[in-house]
C-alpha positions in Angstrom: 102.5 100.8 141.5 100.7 98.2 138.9 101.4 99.3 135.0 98.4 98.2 132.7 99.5 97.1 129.4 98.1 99.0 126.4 95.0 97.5 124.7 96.1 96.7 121.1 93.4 96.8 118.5 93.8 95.1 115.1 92.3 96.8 112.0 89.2 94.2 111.7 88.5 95.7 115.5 88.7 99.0 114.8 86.4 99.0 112.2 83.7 96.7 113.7 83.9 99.9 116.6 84.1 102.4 113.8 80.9 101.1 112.0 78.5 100.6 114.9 79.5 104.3 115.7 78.6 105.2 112.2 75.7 103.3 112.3 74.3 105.6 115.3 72.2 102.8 117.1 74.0 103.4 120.4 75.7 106.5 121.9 80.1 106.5 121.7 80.0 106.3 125.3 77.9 103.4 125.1 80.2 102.0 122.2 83.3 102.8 123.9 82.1 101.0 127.0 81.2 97.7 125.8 84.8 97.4 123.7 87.0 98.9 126.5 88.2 101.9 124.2 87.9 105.5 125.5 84.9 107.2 123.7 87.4 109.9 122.1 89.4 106.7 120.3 85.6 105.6 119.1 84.9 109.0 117.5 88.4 109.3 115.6 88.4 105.3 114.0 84.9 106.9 113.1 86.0 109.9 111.7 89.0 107.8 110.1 86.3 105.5 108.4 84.1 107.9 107.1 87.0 109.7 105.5 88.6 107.1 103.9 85.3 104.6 103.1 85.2 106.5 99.2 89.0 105.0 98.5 87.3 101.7 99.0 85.7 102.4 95.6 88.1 104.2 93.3 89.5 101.6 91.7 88.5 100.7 88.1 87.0 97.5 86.9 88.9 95.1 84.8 91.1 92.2 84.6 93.9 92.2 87.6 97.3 92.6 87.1 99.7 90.2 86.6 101.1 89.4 89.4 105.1 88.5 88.1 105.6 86.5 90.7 102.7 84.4 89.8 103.6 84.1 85.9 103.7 80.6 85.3 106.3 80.6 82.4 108.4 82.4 84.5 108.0 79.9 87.1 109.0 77.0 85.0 111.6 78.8 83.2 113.1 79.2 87.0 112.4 75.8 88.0 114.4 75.0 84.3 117.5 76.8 85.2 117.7 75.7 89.0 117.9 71.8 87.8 120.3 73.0 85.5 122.7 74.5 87.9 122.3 71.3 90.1 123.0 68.9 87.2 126.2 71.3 86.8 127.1 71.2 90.2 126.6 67.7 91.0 128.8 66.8 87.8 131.3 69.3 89.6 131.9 67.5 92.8 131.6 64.3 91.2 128.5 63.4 92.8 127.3 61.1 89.6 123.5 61.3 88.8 
């Protein structure tokens, strides 16, 4: 008895299927067909894109948050106290600099 392997569809898949369903230039079946995905999958990843395309645009305008793990100063200020701890650690073990 051959097992077939489930297909696995990344996101970027699913919604190139789920926008030429919601385009309506071919049929599902027609859809469903030419990616290898059962025309009932095609009508839920549309279903799924059409709800969820208004969260695409809810977010306000303005400058981006600060990523902290970005922050520069905070960057240096880390680089400052690892070379620190080295220096003390190397004068430690008696490592010489």
């Amino acid at each position: 008895m051959s097992e077939s392997k489930r297909k696995v569809f990344t996101g970027v898949q699913k919604a190139k299927v789920a926008l030429e369903a919601a385009k309506g230039m071919k049929t599902i079946n027609e859809i469903a067909q030419e990616y290898g995905v059962h025309p009932t999958q095609v009508g839920q990843w549309k279903k799924e894109l059409l709800e969820h395309a208004g969260s695409l645009f809810e977010g306000k305008r303005g400058p981006k948050p600060v990523n902290a793990q970005n922050d520069p100063d905070r960057l240096y200020a880390k680089i400052g106290q690892l070379n620190m701890e080295l220096d003390w650690l190397k004068k430690k073990s008696g490592i010489g600099l």
